[in-house]
C-alpha positions in Angstrom: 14.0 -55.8 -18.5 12.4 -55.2 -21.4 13.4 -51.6 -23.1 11.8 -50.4 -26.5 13.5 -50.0 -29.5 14.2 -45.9 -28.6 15.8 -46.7 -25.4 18.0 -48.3 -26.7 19.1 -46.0 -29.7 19.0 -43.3 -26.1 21.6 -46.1 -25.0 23.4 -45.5 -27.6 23.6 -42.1 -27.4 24.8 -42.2 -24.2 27.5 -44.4 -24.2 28.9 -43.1 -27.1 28.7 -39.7 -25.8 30.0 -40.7 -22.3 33.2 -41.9 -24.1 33.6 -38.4 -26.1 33.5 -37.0 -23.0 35.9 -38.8 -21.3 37.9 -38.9 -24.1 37.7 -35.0 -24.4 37.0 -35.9 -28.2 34.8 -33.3 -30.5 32.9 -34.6 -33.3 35.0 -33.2 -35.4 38.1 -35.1 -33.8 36.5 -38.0 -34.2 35.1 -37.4 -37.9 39.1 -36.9 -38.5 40.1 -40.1 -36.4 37.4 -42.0 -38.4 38.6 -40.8 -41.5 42.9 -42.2 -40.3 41.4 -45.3 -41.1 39.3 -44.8 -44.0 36.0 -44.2 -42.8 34.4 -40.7 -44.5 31.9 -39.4 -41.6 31.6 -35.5 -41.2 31.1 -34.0 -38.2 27.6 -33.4 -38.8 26.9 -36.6 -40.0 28.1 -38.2 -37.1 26.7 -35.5 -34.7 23.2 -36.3 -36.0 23.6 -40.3 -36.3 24.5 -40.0 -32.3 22.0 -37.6 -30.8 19.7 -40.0 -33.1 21.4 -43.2 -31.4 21.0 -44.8 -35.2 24.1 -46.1 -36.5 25.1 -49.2 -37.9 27.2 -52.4 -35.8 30.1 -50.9 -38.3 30.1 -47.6 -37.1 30.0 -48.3 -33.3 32.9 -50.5 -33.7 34.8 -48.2 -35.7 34.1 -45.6 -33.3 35.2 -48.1 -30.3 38.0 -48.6 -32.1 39.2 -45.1 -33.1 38.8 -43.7 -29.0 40.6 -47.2 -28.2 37.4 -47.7 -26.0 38.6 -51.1 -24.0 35.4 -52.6 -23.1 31.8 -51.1 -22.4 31.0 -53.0 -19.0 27.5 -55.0 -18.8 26.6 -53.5 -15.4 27.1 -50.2 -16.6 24.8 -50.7 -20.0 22.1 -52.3 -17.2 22.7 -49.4 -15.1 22.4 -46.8 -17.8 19.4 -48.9 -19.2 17.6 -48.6 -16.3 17.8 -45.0 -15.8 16.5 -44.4 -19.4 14.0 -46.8 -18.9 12.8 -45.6 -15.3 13.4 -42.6 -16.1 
């Protein structure tokens, strides 16, 4: 499958929205999670950087890390993917 670069900043988006959502976290729980470990990210900031899907490998990792996300499964990325893409 071959996706174009704004699918997969949508991708983005979406997983790390999905795991918000799970996670009943608000942006500006998560700006104050980030910041436990020394990241400084307001709320807007990293409202915008998501609904943009543009943020750096650091980021997405720290954010992994701060909602304790255990693994991001490849079947659900493809799945995801293909919605965005079909879609």
């Amino acid at each position: 499958m071959q996706a174009k670069s704004t699918q997969w900043r949508h991708l983005v988006q979406r997983v790390i929205k999905a795991e918000l959502s799970k996670k009943g976290v608000k942006y500006q729980d998560l700006s104050d999670k980030l910041l436990a470990i020394g990241v400084e990210q307001s709320a807007d900031n990293l409202r915008n950087k998501v609904n943009k899907g543009i943020l750096g490998a650091d980021l997405m990792l720290q954010i992994m890390y701060v909602l304790q996300i255990k693994q991001i499964r490849y079947e659900d990325i493809c799945e995801m993917l293909e919605d965005i893409v079909g879609g």
